[in-house]
C-alpha positions as CSV (number, residue, x, y, z in Angstrom):
1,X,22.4,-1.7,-25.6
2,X,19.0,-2.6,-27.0
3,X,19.3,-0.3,-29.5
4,X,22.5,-2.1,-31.1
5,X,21.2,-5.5,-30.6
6,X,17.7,-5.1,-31.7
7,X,17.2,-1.5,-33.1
8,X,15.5,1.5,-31.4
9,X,11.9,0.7,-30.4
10,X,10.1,3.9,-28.9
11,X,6.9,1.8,-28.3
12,X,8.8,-1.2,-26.6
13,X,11.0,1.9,-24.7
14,X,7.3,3.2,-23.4
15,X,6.2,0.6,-22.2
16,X,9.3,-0.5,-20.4
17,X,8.8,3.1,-18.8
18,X,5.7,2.7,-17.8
19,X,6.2,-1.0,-16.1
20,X,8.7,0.9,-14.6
21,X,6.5,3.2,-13.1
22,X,4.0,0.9,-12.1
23,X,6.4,-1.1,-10.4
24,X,7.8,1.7,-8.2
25,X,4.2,2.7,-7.6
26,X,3.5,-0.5,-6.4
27,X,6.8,-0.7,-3.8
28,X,6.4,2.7,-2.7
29,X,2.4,1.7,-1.5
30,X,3.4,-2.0,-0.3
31,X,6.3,0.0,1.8
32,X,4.1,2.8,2.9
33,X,1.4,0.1,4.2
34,X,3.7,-1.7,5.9
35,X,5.1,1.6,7.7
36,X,1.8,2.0,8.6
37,X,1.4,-1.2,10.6
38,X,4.5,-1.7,12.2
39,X,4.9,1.5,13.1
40,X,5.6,2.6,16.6
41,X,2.8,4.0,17.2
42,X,1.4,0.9,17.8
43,X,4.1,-0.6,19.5
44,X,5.2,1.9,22.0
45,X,3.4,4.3,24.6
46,X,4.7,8.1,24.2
47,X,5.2,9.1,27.7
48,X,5.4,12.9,28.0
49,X,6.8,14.7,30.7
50,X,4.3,16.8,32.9
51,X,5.4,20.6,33.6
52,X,5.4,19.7,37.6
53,X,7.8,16.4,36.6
54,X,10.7,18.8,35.4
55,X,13.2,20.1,37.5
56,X,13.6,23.4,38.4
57,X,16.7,25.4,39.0
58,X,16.8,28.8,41.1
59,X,20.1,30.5,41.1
């Protein structure tokens, strides 16, 4: 489309790729953080179950 309109500009079509970049850099960090701290590892206790807790069947 920007090629009709204006005319193809490989240094404006770089740099559009490279915001582009940045931006999903930036998300993919701010969303990784936020994983991070909200986590449920700090919400929630793993309980695990103890060999002598589990049932055992003898036939």
């Amino acid at each position: 489309m920007q090629g009709k309109l204006f005319g193809y500009d490989k240094e404006f079509e770089e740099k559009v790729g490279c915001a582009c970049a940045a931006f999903n850099e930036a998300i993919m960090r701010i969303m990784a953080d936020s994983i991070d701290t909200t986590g449920t590892e700090s919400q929630y206790k793993v309980i695990e179950q103890q060999p002598s807790d589990r049932l055992t069947h003898k036939r």
